[in-house]
C-alpha positions in Angstrom: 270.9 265.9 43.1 266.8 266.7 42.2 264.3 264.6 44.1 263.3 263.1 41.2 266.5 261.6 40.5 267.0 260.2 44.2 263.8 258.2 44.0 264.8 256.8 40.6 267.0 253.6 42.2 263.9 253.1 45.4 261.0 252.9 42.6 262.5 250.4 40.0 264.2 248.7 43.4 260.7 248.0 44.5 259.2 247.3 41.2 261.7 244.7 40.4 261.1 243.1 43.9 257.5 243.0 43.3 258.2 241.1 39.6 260.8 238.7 41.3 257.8 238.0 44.2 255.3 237.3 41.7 258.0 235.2 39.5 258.7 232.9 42.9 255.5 232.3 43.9 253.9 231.5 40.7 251.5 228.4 41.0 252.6 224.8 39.8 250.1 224.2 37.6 249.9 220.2 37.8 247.6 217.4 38.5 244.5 219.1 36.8 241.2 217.3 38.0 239.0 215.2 36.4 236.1 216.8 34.4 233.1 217.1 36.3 231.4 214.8 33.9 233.8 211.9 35.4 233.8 212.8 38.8 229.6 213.0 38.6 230.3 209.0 37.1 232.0 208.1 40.3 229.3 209.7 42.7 228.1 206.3 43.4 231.1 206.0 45.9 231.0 209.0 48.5 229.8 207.7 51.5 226.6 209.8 51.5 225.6 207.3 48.4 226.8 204.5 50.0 225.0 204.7 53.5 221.8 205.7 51.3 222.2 202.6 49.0 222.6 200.6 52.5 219.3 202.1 54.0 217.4 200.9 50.4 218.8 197.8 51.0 217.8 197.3 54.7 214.0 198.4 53.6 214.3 195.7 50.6 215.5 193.2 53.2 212.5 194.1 55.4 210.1 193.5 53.0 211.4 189.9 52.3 211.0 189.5 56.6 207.3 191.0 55.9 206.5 188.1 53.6 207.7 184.9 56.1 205.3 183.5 58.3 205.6 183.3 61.8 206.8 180.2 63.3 204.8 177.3 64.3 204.9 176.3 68.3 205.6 172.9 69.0 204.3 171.9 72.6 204.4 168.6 74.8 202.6 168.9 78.0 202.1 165.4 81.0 199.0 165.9 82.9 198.6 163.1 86.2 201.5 163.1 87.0 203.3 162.1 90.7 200.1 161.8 92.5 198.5 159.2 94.4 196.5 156.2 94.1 196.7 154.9 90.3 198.6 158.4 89.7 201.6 157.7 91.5 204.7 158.2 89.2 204.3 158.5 85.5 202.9 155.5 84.4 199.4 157.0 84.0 200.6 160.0 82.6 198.3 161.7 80.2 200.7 163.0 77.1 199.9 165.4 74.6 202.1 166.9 72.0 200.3 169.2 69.9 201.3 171.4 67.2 200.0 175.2 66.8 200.2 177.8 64.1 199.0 181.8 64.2 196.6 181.7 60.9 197.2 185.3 60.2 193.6 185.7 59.5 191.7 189.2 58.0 194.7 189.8 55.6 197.7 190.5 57.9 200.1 189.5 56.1 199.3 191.2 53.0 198.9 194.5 55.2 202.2 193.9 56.5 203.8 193.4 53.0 202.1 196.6 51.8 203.8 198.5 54.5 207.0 197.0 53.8 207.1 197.5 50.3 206.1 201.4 50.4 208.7 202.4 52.5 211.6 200.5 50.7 210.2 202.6 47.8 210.3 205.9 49.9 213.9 204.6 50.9 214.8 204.2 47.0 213.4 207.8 46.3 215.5 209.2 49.2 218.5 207.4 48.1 217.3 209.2 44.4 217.4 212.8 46.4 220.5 212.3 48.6 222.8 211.4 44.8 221.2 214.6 43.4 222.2 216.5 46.5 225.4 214.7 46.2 225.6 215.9 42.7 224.9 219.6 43.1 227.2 219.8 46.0 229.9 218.5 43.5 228.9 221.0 41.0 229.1 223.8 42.9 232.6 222.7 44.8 233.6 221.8 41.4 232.8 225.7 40.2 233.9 227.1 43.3 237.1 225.6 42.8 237.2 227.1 38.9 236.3 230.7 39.9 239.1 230.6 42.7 241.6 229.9 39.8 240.1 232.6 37.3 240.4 234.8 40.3 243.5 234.2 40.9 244.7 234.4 36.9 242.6 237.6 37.4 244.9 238.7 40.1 248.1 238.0 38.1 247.0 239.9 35.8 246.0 242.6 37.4 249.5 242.6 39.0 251.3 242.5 35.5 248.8 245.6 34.8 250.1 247.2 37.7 253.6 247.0 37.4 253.5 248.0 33.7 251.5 251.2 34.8 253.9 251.4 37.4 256.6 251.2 34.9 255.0 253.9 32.9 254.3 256.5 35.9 258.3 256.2 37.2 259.2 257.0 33.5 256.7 259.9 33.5 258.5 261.1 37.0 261.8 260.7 35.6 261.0 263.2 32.8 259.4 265.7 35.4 255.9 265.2 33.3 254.5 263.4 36.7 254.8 264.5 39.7 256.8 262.1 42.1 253.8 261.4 44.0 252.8 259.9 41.5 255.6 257.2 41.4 255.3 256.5 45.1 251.3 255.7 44.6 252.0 253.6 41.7 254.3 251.6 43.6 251.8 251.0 46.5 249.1 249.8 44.2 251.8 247.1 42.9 252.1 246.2 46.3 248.3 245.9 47.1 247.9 243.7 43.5 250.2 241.6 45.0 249.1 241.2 47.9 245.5 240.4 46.3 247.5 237.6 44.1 248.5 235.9 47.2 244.9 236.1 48.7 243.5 234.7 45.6 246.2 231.7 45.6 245.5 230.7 49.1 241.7 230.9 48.1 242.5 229.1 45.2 244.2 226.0 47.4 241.5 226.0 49.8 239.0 225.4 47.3 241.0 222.9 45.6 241.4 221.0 48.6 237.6 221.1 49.5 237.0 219.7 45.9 239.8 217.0 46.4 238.0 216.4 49.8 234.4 216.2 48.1 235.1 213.9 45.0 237.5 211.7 47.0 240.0 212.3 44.5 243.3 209.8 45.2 245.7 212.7 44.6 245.2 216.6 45.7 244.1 218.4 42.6 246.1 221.6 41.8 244.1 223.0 38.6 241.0 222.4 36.5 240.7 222.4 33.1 237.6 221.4 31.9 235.3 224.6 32.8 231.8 223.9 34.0 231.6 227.8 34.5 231.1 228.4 30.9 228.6 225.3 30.5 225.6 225.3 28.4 222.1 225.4 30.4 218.6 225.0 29.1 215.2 225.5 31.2 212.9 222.8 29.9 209.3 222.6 31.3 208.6 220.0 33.9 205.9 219.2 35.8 206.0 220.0 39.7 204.9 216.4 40.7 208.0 214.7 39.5 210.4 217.1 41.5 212.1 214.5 44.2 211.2 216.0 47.7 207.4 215.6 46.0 207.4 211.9 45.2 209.2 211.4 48.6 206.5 212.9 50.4 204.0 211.0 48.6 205.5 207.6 49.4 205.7 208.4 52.6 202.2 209.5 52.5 201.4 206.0 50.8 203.0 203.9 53.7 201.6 206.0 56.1 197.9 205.2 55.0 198.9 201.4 54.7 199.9 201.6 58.1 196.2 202.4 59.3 195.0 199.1 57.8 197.6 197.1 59.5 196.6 199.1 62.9 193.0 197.8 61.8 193.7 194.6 61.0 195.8 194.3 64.7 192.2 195.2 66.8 191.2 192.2 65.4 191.6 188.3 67.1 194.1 186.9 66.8 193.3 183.2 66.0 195.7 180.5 66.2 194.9 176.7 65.1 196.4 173.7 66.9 196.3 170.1 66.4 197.5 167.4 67.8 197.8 163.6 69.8 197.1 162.7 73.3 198.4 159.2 75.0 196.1 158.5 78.0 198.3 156.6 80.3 195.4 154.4 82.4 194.2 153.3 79.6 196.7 153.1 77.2 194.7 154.7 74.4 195.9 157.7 72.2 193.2 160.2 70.3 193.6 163.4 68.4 193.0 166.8 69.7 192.2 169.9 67.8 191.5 173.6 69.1 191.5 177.1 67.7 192.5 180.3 70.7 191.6 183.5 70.1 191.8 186.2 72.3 188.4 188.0 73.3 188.3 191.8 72.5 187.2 193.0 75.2 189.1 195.5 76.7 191.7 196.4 74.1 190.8 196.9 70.4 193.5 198.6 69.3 192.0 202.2 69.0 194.9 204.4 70.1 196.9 202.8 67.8 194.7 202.9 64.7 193.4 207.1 65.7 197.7 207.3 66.0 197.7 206.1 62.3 195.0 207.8 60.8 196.9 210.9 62.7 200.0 210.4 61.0 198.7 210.0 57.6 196.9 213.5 57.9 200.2 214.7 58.4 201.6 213.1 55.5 199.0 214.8 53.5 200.0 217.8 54.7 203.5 217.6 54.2 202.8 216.1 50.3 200.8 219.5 50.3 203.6 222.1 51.3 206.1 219.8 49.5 203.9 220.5 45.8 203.7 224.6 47.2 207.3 224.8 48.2 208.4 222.7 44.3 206.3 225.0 42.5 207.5 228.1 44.0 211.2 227.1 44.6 211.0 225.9 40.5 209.3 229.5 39.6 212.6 231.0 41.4 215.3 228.8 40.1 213.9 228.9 36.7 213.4 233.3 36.8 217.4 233.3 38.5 218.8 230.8 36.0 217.1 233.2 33.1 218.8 236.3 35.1 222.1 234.6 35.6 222.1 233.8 31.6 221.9 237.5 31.2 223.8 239.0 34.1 226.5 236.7 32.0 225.9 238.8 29.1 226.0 242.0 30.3 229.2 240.7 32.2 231.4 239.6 29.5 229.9 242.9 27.5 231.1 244.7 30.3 234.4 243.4 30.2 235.0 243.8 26.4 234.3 247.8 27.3 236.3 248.1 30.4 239.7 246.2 28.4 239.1 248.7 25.4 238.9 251.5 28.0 241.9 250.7 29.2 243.7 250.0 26.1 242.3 253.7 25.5 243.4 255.1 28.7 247.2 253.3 28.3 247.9 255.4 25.0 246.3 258.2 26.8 248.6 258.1 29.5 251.9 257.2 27.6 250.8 260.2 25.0 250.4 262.7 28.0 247.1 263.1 27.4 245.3 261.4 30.9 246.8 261.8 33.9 247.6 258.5 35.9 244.8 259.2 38.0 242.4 258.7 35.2 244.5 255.5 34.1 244.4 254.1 37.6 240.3 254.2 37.5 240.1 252.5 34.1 242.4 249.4 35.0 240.5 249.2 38.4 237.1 249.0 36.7 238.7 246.1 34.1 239.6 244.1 37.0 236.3 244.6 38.7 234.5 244.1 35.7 236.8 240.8 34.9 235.9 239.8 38.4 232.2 240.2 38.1 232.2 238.2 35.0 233.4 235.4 37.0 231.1 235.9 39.8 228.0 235.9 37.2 229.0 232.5 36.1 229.0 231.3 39.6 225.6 232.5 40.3 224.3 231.0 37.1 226.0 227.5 38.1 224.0 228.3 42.2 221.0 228.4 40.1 221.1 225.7 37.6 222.3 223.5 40.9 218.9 224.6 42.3 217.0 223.9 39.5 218.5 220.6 39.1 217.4 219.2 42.2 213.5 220.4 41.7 213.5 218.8 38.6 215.2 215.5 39.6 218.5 215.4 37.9 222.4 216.2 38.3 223.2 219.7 37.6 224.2 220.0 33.5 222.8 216.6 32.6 219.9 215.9 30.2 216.2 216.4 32.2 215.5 212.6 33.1 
């Protein structure tokens, strides 16, 4: 018995084990997850959003404490009392109850309002940031999780591809036109492809799970069908002071300069008015009392305090500074990679259009004799690498419209707000 014939039974023995291992493990294609759209509708309940919508409400709640005035002090006070002569005991007590209240002179509570009111607006436009972070991370979990399912549809593919061309090289070494070599190589790249399948399904759950995980989805998702990988995207002009990590540096810039007026307003007195009633106990009269107490400046004026404000709002400046530099520049490069991206995609699926008639070439080729399986080999290894980088330039363009998002103040694919 020829060689040729004894390998006959161990190559279809081990191409029909491959095609019964991909038939088993096939994915269970059920539970698809909600469209991005929906789950971006829903963002409002991660806990990132909710612990920012908590801190805005804290700074809202802070401002209406900014806006009470301080309590009023109620005092009674018995003067001659317990000693001798006429003084013995209390009936010749002298008592005075009197009633005092802090003025808030020189505009403190206004200053103090002011304060308030700016940073529950930088807490508002940081709550505005962390839902646009929220929403890019979703995005790009959300596209992760697609490209892990075209790569793995890739690498089912790519198996079926390999087990028809391994097909086609055992019946080439069966007629002697192959040599068996030829067989046995064709049979280890069925076993590599599906090796690669299983890779790309355990990529495939992971990812899944981390997008399950991220949208706080009630029940694991196993699929997606509504792409965001092949979404539309638009650049549209927009100026760099309305990107979000701008306006939050200038609110925080605002509160800090509002701070050096309260700081001001502190180094000065304090005055506090009283009134009240006095019973004189010898002679059994009563008569009102007034005062006003203010503490004397002398020492203490509240300098350190109001050089630490003027200190910190110089470096609030500086940070609105590098935040407009950093905007600008960050916007230039998300707006030259998402123009890139548009056309790497291009050139991708261009790419693949080639590589599958290349292939389809390089099959009638091979079953007419005319390539070798060498040749054929190459050609379905650049159509899966080709197929493969077309998903990988849709994932870049999704990285860069996520970026570009965020500088411009909006969820990745919605309308510029």
């Amino acid at each position: 018995m020829s060689p040729t014939i004894r390998r006959r039974p161990r190559l279809a023995a081990g191409c029909a084990l491959v095609v019964l291992a991909a038939l088993a493990a096939g994915p269970a294609w059920a539970e698809p997850a909600p469209a991005y759209a929906e789950l971006l509708a829903r963002l409002d309940q991660t806990p990132a959003a909710s612990e920012a919508v908590a801190l805005v409400d804290a700074a809202e709640a802070r401002v209406r404490q900014a806006r009470v005035r301080p309590n009023p002090n109620l005092s009674l006070t018995a003067e001659n009392v317990g000693g001798s002569g006429p003084y013995s005991g209390f009936g010749a007590a002298d008592l005075s109850l009197s009633f005092s209240q802090d003025l808030e002179l020189w505009g403190r509570r206004p200053a103090r309002v002011n304060v308030a009111r700016a940073e529950a607006g930088s807490a508002a436009l940081r709550r505005d940031l962390t839902l646009i972070d929220a929403g890019g991370r979703l995005a790009l979990t959300y596209a992760e999780a697609e490209a892990a399912q075209r790569r793995t549809q890739l690498a089912e593919e790519g198996l079926s591809l390999a087990l028809a061309d391994a097909r086609a090289a055992l019946a080439l070494v069966e007629e002697g036109r192959e040599p068996l070599l030829r067989g046995v190589q064709a049979e280890s790249e069925a076993a590599a492809a599906r090796a690669r399948l299983d890779e790309a399904q355990a990529e495939r759950q992971a990812a899944l799970a981390r997008l399950t995980a991220v949208a706080m989805l009630p029940a694991p998702a196993t699929s997606i069908e509504a792409s965001l990988l092949d979404a539309a995207v638009s650049v549209q002009p927009t100026p760099v002071d309305s990107a979000p990590t701008v306006r939050v540096a200038e609110s925080e810039a605002t509160a800090a300069e509002r701070r050096i007026e309260v700081e001001r307003i502190n180094g000065r007195p304090d005055v506090t008015a009283s009134v009240g009633v006095t019973r004189y106990g010898l002679e059994d009269e009563t008569a009102l009392t007034v005062g006003l107490s203010l503490p004397l400046p002398l020492f203490n004026r509240n300098r350190g305090n109001i050089d630490a404000a003027r200190a910190e709002f110089r470096a609030a400046e500086a940070r609105v500074l590098q935040a407009r530099q950093d905007a600008n520049a960050d916007r230039s490069a998300a707006t030259a990679r998402l123009a890139s991206s548009g056309s790497r995609v291009s050139a991708a699926d261009a790419g693949v259009k080639a590589a599958e008639e290349a292939y389809r070439l390089s099959r009638l080729g091979a079953d007419a004799g005319r390539i070798s399986q060498l040749e054929l080999r190459v050609s379905r290894t650049a159509l899966i690498n080709a197929r493969s980088a077309a998903v990988d330039a849709r994932l870049s363009r999704v990285r860069a419209e996520i970026d570009l998002a965020r500088l411009e103040g909006r969820a990745p694919f919605q309308g510029n707000s």
